[in-house]
C-alpha positions in Angstrom: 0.0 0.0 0.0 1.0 3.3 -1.2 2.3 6.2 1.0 -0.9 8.1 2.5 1.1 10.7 4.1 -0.1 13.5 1.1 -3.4 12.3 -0.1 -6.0 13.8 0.5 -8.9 12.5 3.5 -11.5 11.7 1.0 -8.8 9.7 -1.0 -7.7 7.7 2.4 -11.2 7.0 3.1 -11.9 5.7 -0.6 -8.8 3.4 -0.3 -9.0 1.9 2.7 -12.7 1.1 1.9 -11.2 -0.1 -1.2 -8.4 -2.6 0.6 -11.4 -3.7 3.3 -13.6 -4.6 0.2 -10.8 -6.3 -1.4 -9.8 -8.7 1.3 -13.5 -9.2 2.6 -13.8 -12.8 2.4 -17.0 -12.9 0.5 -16.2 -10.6 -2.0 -18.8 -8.5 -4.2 -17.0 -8.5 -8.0 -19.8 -6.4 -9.3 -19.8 -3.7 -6.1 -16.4 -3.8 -6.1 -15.9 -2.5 -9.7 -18.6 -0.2 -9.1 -16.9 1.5 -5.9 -13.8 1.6 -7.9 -15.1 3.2 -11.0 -16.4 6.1 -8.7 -13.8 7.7 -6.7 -14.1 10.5 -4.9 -13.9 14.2 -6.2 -12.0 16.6 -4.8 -14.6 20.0 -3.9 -15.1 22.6 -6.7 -12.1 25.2 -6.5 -12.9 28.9 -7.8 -9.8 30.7 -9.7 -8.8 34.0 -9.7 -6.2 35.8 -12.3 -3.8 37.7 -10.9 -3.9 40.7 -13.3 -7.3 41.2 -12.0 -6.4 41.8 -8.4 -5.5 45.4 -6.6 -3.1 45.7 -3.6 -6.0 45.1 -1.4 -7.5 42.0 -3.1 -4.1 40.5 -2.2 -4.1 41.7 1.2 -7.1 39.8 1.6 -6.0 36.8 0.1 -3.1 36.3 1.0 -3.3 38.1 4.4 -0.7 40.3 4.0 -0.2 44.1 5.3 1.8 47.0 3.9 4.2 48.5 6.0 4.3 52.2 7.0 7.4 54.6 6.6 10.4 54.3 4.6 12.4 51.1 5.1 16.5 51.4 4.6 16.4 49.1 1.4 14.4 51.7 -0.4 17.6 53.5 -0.8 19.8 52.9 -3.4 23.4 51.8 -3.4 26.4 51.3 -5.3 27.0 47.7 -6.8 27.4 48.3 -10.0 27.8 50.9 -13.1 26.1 50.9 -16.5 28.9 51.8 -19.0 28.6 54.7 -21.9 27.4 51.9 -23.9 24.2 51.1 -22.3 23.3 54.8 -22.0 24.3 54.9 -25.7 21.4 52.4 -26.4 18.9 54.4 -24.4 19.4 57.3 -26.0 19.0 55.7 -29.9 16.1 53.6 -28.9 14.3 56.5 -27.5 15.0 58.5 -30.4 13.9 55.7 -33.1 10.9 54.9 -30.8 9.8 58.3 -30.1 6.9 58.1 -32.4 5.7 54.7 -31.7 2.6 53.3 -29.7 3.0 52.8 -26.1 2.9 49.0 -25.6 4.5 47.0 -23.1 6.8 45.6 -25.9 8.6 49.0 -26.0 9.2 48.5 -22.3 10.7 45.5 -22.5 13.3 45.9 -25.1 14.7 48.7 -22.3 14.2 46.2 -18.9 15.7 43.4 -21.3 18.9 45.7 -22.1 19.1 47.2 -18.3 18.5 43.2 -16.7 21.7 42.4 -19.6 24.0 45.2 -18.2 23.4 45.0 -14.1 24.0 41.2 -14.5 27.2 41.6 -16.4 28.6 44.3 -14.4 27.9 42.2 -11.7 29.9 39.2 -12.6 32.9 41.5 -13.5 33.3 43.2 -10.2 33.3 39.4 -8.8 29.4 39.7 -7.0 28.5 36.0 -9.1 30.6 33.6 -8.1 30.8 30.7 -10.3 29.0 28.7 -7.7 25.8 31.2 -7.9 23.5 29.3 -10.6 21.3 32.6 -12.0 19.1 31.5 -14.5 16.7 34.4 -16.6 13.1 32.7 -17.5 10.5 34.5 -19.2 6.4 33.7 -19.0 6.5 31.7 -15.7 3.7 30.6 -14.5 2.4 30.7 -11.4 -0.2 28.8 -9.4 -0.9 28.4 -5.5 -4.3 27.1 -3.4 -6.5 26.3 -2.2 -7.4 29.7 -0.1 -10.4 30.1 1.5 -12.0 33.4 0.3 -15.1 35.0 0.3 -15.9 31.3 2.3 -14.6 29.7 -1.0 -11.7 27.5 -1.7 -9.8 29.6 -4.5 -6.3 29.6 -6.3 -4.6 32.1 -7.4 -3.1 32.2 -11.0 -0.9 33.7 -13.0 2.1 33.9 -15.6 5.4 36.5 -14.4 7.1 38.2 -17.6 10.4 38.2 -16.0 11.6 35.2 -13.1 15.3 35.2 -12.1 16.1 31.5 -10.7 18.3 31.8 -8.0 21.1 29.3 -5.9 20.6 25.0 -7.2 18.0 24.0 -9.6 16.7 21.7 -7.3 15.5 24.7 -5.2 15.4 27.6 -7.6 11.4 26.9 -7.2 10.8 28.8 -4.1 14.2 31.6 -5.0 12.5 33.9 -7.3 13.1 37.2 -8.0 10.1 38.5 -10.2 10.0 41.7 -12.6 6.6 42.2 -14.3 6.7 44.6 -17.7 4.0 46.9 -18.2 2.7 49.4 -20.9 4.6 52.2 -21.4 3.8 54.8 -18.9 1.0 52.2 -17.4 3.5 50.6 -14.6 1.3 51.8 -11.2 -1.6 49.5 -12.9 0.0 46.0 -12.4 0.9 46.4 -8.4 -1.6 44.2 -7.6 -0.5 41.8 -10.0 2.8 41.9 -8.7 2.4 41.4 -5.4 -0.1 38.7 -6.1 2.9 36.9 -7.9 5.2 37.6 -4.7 2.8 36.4 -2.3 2.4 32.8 -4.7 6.5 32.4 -4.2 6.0 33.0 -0.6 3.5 31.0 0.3 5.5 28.1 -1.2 8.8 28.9 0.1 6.8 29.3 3.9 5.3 25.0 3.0 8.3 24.4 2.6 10.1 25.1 5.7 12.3 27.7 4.7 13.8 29.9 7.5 13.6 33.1 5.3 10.5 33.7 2.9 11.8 37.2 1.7 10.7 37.8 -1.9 11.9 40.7 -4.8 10.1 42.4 -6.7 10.1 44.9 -9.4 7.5 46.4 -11.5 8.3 48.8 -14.6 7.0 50.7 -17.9 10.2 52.0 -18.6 9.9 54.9 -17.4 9.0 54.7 -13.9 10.4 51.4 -11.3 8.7 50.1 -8.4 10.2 47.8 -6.2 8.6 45.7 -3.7 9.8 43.6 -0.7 7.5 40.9 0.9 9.0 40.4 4.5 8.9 37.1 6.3 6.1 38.7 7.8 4.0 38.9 5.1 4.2 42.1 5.6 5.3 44.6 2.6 6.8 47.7 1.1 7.1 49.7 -1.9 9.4 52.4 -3.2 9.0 54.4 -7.0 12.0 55.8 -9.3 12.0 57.7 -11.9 14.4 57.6 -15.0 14.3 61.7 -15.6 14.1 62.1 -11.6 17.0 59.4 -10.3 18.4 58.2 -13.5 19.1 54.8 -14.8 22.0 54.4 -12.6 20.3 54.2 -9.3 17.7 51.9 -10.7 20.1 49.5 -12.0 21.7 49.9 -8.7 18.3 49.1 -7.0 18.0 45.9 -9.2 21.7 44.8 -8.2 20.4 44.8 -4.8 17.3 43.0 -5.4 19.7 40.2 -7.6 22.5 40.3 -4.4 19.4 40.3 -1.8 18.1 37.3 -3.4 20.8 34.8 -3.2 21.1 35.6 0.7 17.0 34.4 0.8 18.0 31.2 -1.3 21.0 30.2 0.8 18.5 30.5 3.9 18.5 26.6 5.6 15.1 25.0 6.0 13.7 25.6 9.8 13.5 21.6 10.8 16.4 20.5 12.6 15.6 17.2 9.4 17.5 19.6 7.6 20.7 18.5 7.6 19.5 15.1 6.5 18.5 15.0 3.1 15.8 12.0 3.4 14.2 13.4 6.6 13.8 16.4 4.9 12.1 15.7 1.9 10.0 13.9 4.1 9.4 16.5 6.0 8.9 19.2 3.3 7.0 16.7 1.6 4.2 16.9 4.3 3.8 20.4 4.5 3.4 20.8 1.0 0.0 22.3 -0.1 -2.2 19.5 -2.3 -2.1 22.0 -5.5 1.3 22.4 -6.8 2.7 25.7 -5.6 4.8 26.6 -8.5 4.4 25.4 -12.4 7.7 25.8 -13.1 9.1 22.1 -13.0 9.2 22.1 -16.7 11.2 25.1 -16.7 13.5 24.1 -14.3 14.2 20.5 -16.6 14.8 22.8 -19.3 17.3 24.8 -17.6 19.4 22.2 -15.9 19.7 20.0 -19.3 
């Protein structure tokens, strides 16, 4: 008999009825096929999309809280600087775009470029150490529940435009930090969707046992940047900059940070002592787990180990 330790009650039920039936010694052939073509159904779950929720919707879901007053990460700080080359790039794709349609494509030719440059300047002042697996994925998508709300079970889904994979593939899962791309001068509309995307990686990284559940985020049209910080709280903070008003150099700077930050939240150990035993704690993460699958990301991961 099969592990029970992650099924589902209504599944345990259903097989051990199953087992009793089996070995009854006057057994029904025709009520035994019966019971087994009818197994149980797990309850109706409601979805909701990410891109439809506001800062407070995910509040509400996820229970989280914004916190008040300036935090010292909102400031920026010197890791890295963007080269005449990069600001060359800017200035002739602003200039051959100038006339075009806001879209969000438009933004992320610039994020793409800006992502390129703070991760290679990065690696050359010696910040990425060969050992520091960072991995770039694109359309991730995301999926947690069931939470009740609104006295329904509900998951959350979504897809992030921008996931950086961060420390072993075998954990990069729950070591996200997540940039979403909006339309040009359009970023303030997607917080919601942001944070919702956040809160997902959270919520797996806390079924999992990790000691810190930290989690990045950044938000852009091109124009204007807002980064986010989910403490292990669940408790979070937001700052805005502004190309004309701080320049590309801070923001890059900013995103350094978040990159840097990251890698400190995927080294974090798991908080059972099972931890240093690599059976006892699958095991152990294993029964924490949620029933959904947190994260649908194991395809990408395959992908990027091969």
């Amino acid at each position: 008999m099969p592990s029970l330790a992650n099924i589902p009650t209504s599944w345990k039920t259903w097989w051990g009825r199953l087992n009793k039936l089996a070995n009854s010694s006057e057994v029904n052939t025709n009520k035994l096929k019966d019971f087994i073509a009818k197994p149980p159904r797990e309850p109706e779950m409601f979805t909701v999309s990410a891109s439809d929720m506001t800062p407070t919707d995910v509040n509400d879901f996820f229970g989280l809280s914004e916190v008040q007053g300036y935090e010292t990460w909102q400031f920026s700080r010197e890791f890295v600087q963007l080269g005449s080359g990069f600001e060359s790039w800017i200035n002739t794709f602003e200039d051959f775009t100038r006339s075009s349609k806001p879209t969000e494509a438009r933004s992320r030719c610039k994020i793409d470029v800006l992502l390129h440059a703070v991760y290679e300047d990065l690696q050359y002042r010696g910040f990425l150490e060969e050992d520091r697996k960072a991995t770039l994925q694109f359309e991730t998508s995301l999926e947690w529940g069931p939470v009740k709300y609104l006295s329904k079970p509900y998951k959350c889904v979504g897809k992030a435009d921008y996931s950086l994979f961060l420390g072993n593939h075998n954990h990069m899962a729950c070591h996200l930090v997540i940039l979403e791309a909006k339309q040009d001068r359009n970023a303030a509309s997607g917080q919601g969707q942001l944070l919702a995307y956040m809160a997902m990686v959270q919520a797996s990284r806390k079924a999992r046992g990790q000691s810190d559940s930290t989690v990045w985020g950044a938000l852009s049209d091109g124009h204007w940047f807002y980064f986010f910080r989910l403490n292990n709280t669940a408790k979070w903070s937001v700052v805005a900059y502004q190309v004309s008003r701080d320049g590309w150099g801070a923001i890059a700077n900013m995103i350094a940070f978040m990159i840097l930050q990251g890698y400190q939240t995927a080294l974090s150990p798991l908080r059972s002592s099972g931890s240093s035993n690599p059976s006892a704690r699958a095991s152990i993460v294993s029964a924490k787990a949620p029933r959904l699958p947190s994260l649908h990301i194991k395809e990408v991961i395959e992908e990027s180990v091969d």
